[in-house]
N, C-alpha and C positions, 0 to 999 in steps of 0.2 A: 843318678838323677831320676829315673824312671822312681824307685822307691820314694824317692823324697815329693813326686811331684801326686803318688799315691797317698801319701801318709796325710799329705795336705790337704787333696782333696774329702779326705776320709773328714778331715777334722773339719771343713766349710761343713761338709754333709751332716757331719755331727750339732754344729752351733745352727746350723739353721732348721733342723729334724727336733730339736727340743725347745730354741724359741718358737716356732709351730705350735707344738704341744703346749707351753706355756700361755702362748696367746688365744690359745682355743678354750682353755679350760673357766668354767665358768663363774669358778669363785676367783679366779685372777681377772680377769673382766670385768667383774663387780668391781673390786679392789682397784681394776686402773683405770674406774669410771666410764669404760667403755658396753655398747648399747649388747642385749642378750643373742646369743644365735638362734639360729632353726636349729632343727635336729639333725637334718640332712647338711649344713652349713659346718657343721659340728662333728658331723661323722666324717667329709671330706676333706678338713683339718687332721685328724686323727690320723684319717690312712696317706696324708701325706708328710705328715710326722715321721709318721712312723715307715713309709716309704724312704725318707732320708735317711734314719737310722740305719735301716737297712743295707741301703747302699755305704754307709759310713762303715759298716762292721764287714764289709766284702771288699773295700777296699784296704781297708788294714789288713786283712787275711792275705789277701792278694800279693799286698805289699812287702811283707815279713812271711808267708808263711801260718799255716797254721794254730802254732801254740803260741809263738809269740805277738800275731799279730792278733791274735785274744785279747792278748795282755796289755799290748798297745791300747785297743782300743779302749778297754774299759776303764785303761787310766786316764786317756786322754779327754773321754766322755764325760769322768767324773770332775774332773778337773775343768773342763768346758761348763758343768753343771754347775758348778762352783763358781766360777765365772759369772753364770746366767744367773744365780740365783742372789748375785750383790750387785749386780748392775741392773736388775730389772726392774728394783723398785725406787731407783731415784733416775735415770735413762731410758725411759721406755721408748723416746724417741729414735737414740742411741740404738740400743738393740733391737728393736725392729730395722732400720734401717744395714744393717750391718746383718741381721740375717739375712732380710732380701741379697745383700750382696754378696752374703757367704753360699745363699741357694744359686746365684749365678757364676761363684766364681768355682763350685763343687763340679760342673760336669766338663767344665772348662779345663778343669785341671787333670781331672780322671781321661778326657780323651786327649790331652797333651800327653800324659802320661803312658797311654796304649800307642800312642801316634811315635814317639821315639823308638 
């Protein structure tokens, strides 16, 4: 259970550390007609993007193990990317909403998962 409850939260961490990234970047903003950022606005998207990744590729490790929870991850990620990258231009309401809730349901699951 413990494993299961890391691998999941690895994967919220992961969908919501790359719609992040997706919503920040500035030629997807133009593209989903949404208004330019600052630069500081833009840099605190970045490193919280990339703050969830982070945390998404330590809880797969955690989970499995070093080599395979590698390997986990970067499947899981691509495949999550896959995901973001077909549902983002026709649901962008959709996937933002479900990121916000995958950023709430990631640390919810990783401290259930320490907490067993």
């Amino acid at each position: 259970m413990n494993a299961a409850l890391m691998a999941a939260g690895s994967a919220f961490a992961a969908w919501a550390g790359m719609a992040v990234l997706c919503f920040q970047s500035s030629s997807q903003r133009q593209r989903m007609g949404l208004r330019e950022q600052s630069g500081r606005q833009q840099w605190g998207f970045i490193l919280a993007g990339a703050a969830l990744l982070a945390v998404s590729l330590a809880a797969a490790v955690v989970a499995d193990g070093s080599q395979f929870g590698l390997l986990l991850w970067l499947c899981q990620a691509g495949m999550l990317g896959v995901a973001l990258i077909c549902c983002l231009p026709f649901a962008r309401s959709a996937v933002s909403a479900s990121a916000r809730l995958a950023a709430l349901l990631a640390p919810l699951s990783l401290g259930a998962a320490s907490w067993v």
